[in-house]
Backbone as a ProteinNet text record, in pm:
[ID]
protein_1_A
[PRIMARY]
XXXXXXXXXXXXXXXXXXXXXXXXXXXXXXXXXXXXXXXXXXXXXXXXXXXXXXXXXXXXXXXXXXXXXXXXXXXXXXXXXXXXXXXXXXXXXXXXXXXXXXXXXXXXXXXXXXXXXXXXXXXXXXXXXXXXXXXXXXXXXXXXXXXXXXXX
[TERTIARY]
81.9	0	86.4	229.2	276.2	372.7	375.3	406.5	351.7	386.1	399.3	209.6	177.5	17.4	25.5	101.8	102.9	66.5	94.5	98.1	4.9	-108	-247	-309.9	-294.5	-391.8	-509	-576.2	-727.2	-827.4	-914.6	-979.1	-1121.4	-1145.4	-1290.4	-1334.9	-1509.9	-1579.7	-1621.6	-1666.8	-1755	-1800.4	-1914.6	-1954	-1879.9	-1837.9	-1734.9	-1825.9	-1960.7	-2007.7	-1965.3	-2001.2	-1975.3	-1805.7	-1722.8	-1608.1	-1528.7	-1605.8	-1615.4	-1629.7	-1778.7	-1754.1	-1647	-1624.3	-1516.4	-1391.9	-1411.7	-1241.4	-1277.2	-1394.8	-1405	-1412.3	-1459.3	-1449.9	-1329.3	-1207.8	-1085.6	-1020.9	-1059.5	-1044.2	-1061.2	-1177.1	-1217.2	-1165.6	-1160.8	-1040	-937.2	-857.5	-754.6	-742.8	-847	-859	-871.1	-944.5	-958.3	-814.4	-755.6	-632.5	-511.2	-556.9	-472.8	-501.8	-618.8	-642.2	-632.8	-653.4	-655.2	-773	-802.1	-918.8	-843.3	-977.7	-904.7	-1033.6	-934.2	-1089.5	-994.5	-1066.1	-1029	-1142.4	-1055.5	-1092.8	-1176.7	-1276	-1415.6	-1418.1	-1305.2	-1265.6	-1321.7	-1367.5	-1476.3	-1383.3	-1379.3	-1318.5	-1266.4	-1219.4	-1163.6	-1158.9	-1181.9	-1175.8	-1063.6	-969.1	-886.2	-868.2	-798.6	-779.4	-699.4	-679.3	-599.8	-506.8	-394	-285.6	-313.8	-322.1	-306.8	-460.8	-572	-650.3	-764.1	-880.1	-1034.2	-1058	-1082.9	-1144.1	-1259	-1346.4	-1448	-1518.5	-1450.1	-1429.6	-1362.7	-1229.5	-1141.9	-1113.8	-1136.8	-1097.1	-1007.5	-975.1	-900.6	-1009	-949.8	-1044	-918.1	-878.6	-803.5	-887.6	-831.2	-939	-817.4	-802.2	-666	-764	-700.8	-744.7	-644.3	-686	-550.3	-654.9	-543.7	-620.1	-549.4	-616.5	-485.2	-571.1	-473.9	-551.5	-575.6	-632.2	-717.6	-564	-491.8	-335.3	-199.6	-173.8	-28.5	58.6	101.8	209.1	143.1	-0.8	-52.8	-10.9	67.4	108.6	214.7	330.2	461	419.9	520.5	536.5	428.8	319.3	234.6	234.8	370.8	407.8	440.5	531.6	573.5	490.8	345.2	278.7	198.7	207.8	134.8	182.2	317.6	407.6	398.1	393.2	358.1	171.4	112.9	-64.1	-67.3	-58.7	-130.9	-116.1	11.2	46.6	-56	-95.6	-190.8	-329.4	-383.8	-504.2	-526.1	-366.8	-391	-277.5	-226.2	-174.1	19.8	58.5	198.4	289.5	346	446	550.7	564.2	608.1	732.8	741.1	844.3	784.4	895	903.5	1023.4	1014.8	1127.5	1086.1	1210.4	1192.4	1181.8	1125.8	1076.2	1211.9	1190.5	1300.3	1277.6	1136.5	1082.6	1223.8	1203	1289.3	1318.1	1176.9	1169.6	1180.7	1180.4	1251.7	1066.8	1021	875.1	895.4	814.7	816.5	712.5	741.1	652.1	649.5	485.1	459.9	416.9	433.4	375.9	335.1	206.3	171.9	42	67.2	-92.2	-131	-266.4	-370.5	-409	-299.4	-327.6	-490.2	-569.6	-681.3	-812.2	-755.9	-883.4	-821.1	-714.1	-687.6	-655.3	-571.9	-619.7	-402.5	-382.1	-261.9	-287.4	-201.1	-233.4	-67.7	-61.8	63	14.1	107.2	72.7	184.3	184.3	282.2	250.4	347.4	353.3	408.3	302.2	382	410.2	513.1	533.2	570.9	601.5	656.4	544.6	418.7	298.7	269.8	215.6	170.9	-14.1	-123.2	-74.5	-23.6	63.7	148.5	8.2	6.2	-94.8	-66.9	-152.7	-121.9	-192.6	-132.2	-164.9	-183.9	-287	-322.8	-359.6	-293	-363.4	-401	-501.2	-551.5	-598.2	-544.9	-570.7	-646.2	-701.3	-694.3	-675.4	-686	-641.6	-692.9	-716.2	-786.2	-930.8	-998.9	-1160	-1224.9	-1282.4	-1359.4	-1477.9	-1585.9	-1739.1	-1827.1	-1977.7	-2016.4	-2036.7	-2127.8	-2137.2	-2215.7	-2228.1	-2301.6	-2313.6	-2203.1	-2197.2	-2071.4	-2063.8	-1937.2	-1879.9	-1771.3	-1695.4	-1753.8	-1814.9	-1849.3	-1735.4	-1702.1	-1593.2	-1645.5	-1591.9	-1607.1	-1502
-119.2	0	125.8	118.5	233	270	192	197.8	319.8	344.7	436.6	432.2	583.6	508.1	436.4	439.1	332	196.4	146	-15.6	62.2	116.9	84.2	-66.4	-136.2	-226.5	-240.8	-273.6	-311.6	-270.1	-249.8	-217.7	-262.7	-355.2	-356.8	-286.4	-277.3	-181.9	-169.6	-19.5	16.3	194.2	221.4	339.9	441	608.1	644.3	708.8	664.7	694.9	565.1	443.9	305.1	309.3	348.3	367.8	482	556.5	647.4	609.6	551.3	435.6	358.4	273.5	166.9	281.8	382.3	462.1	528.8	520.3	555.5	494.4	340.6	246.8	211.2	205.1	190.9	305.9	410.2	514.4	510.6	426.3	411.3	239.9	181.8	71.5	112.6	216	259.3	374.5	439.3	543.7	412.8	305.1	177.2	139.8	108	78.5	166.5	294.1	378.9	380.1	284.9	295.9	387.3	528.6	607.7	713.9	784.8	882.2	1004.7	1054.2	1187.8	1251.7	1320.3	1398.8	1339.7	1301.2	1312.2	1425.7	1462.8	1575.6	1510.9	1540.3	1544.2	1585.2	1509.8	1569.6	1447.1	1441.1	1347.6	1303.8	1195.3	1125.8	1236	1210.5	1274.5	1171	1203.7	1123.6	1153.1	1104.1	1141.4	1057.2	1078	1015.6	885.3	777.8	695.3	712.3	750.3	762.4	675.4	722.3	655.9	559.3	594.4	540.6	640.2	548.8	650.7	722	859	934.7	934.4	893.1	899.7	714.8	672.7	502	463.5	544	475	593.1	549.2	623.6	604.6	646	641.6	698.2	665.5	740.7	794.6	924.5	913.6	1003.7	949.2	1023.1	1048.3	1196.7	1249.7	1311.8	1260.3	1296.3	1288.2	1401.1	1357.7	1334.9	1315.3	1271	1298.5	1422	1447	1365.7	1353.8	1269.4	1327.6	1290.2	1386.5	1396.6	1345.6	1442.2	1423	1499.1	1481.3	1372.5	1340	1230.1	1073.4	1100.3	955.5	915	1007.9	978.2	907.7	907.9	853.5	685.8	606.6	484	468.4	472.3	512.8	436.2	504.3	442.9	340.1	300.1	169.4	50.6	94.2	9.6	-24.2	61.1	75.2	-13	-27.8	-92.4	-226.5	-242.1	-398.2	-439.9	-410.7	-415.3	-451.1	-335.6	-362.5	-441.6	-537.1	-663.2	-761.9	-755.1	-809.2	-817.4	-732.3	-677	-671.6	-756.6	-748.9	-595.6	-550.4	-443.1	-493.2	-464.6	-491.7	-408.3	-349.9	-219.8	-256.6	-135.3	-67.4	23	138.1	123.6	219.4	271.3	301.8	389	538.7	566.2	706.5	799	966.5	1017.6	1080.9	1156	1242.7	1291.5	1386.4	1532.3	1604	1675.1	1727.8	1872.4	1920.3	1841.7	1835.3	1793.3	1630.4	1575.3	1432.4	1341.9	1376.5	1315.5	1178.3	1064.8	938.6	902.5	823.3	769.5	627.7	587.3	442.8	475.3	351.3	340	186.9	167.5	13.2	41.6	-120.5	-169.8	-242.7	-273.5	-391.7	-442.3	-565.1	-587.3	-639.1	-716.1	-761	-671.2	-530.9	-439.1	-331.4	-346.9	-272.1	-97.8	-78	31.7	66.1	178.2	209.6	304.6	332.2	437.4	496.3	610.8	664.3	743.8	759.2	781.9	835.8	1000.7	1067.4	1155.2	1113.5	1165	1267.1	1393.2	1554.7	1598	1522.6	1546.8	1665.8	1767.9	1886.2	2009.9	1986.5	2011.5	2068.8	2176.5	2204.2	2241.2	2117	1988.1	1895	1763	1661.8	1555	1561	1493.4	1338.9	1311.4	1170.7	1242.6	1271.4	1273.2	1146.1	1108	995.5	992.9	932.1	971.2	800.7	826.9	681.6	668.4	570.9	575.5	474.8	464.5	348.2	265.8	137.9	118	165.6	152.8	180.4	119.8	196.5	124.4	166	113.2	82.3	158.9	224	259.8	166.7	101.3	-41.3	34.7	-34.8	-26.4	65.9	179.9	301	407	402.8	483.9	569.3	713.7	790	824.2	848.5	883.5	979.8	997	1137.5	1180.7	1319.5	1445.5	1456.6	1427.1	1519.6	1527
0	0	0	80.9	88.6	-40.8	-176.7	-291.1	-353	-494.7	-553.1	-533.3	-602.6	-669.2	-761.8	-872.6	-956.8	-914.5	-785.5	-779.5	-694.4	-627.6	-568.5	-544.4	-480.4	-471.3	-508.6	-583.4	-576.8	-444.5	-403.1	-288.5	-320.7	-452	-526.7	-550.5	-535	-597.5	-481.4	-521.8	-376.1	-459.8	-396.4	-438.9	-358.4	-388.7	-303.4	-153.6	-114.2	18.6	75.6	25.2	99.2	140.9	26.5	55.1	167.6	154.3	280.6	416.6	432	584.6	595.4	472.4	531.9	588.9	507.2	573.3	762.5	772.4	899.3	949.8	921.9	1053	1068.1	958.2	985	1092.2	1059.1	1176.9	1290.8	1309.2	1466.6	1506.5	1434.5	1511	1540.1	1430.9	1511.3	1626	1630.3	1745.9	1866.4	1875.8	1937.9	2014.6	1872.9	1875.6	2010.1	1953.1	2045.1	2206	2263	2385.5	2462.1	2440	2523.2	2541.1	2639.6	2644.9	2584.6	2499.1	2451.2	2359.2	2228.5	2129.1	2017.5	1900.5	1750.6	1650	1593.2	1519.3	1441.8	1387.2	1327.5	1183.4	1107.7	952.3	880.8	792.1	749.7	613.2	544.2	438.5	331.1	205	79.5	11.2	-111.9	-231.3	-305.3	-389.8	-457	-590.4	-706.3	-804.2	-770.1	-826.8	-893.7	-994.9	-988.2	-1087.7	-1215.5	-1330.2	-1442.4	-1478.6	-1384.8	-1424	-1408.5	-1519.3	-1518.1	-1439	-1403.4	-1287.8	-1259.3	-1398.2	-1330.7	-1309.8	-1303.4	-1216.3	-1116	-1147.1	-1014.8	-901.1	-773.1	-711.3	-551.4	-491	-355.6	-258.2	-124.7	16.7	65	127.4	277.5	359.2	472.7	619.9	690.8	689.8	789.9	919.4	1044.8	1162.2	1238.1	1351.5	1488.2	1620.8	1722.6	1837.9	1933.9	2036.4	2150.4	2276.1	2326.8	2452.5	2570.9	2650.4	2795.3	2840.1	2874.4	2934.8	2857	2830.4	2780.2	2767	2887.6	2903.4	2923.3	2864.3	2800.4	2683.8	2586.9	2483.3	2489.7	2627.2	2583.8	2637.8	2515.8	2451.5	2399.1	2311.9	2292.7	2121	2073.3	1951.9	1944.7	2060.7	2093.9	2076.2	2219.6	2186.2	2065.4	2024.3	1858.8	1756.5	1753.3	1635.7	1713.4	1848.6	1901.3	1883.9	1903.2	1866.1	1775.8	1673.8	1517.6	1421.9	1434.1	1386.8	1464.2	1547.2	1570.7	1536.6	1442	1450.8	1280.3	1231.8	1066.8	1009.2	1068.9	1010.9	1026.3	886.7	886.4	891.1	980.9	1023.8	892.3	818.2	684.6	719.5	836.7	858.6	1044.4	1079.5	1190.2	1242.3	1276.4	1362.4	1334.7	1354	1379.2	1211.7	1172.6	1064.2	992.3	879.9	892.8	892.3	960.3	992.7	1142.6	1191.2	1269.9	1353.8	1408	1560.6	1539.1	1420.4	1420	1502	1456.9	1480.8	1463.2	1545.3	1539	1447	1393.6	1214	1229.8	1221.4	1199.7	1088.9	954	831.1	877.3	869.6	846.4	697.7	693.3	554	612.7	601.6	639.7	467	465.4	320.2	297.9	404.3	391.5	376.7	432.1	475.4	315.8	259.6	169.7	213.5	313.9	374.4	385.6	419.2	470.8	571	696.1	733.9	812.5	816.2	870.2	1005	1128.4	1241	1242.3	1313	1330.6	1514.7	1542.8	1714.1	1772.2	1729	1746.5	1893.4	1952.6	2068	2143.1	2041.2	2103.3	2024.1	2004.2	2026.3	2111.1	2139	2284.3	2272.1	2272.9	2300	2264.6	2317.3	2215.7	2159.9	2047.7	2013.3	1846.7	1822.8	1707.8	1608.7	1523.6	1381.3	1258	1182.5	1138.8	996.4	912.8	770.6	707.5	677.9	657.2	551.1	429	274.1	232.8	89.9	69.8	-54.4	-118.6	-232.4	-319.1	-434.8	-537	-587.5	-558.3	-576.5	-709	-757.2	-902.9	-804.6	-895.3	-842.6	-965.1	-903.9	-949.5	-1145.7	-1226.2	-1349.2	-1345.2	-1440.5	-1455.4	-1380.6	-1260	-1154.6	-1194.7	-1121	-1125.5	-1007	-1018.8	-896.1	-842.8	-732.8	-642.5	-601.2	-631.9	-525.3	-383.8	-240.8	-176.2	-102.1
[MASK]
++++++++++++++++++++++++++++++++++++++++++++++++++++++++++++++++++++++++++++++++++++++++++++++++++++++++++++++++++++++++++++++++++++++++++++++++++++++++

């Protein structure tokens, strides 16, 4: 998943509202995932093209959200446990470590090859508040026969 767009995975068909839920329930397993009390921002899916293919057939989801948690220093190891979990849960850690952003931000890349999904997790610790930033993609979906890609 974390390949060029060119190699997109397949994601089937799906109309781009159906495809929209699936990107939010992936959102909320991983807000799940993160076990902690807190707020996630309330930014609702995006549609985007498919490189090199029909626009108005093929399309992508990502759902970028962050999530600060009710105190601060609930965040530390946080990533840790993250890159230990989500191999559990179907997701294959892609890579892992400090960003090359200033502040050297900690970066999980995993794919859930089964759910067709990628998502990157970035841990703005010197935030004030330190909070998880989350961008969650997905493969490339066909919309069914006689249908067009909806923008939103």
């Amino acid at each position: 998943m974390t390949n060029t767009e060119d190699s997109l995975p397949s994601a089937g068909t799906a109309t781009t509202d159906a495809a929209a839920d699936q990107a939010e329930k992936v959102s909320s397993e991983l807000y799940d995932l993160i076990g902690l009390q807190g707020k996630a921002t309330n930014t609702g899916p995006g549609v985007s093209e498919c490189s090199d293919k029909d626009a108005e057939k093929y399309f992508t989801v990502f759902h970028p959200w962050t999530f600060t948690p009710k105190s601060p220093d609930e965040l530390t190891g946080v990533m840790e446990r993250l890159k230990e979990e989500m191999p559990k849960h179907g997701w294959k850690i892609v890579s892992y470590g400090p960003n090359t952003s200033k502040n050297r931000s900690v970066t999980l890349v995993a794919d859930n090859d089964r759910k067709k999904y990628s998502v990157e997790i970035t841990h703005w610790a010197n935030e004030d508040p330190p909070k998880l930033n989350l961008f969650v993609t997905s493969g490339c979906y066909q919309v069914p026969d006689g249908q067009k890609v909806e923008r939103f």
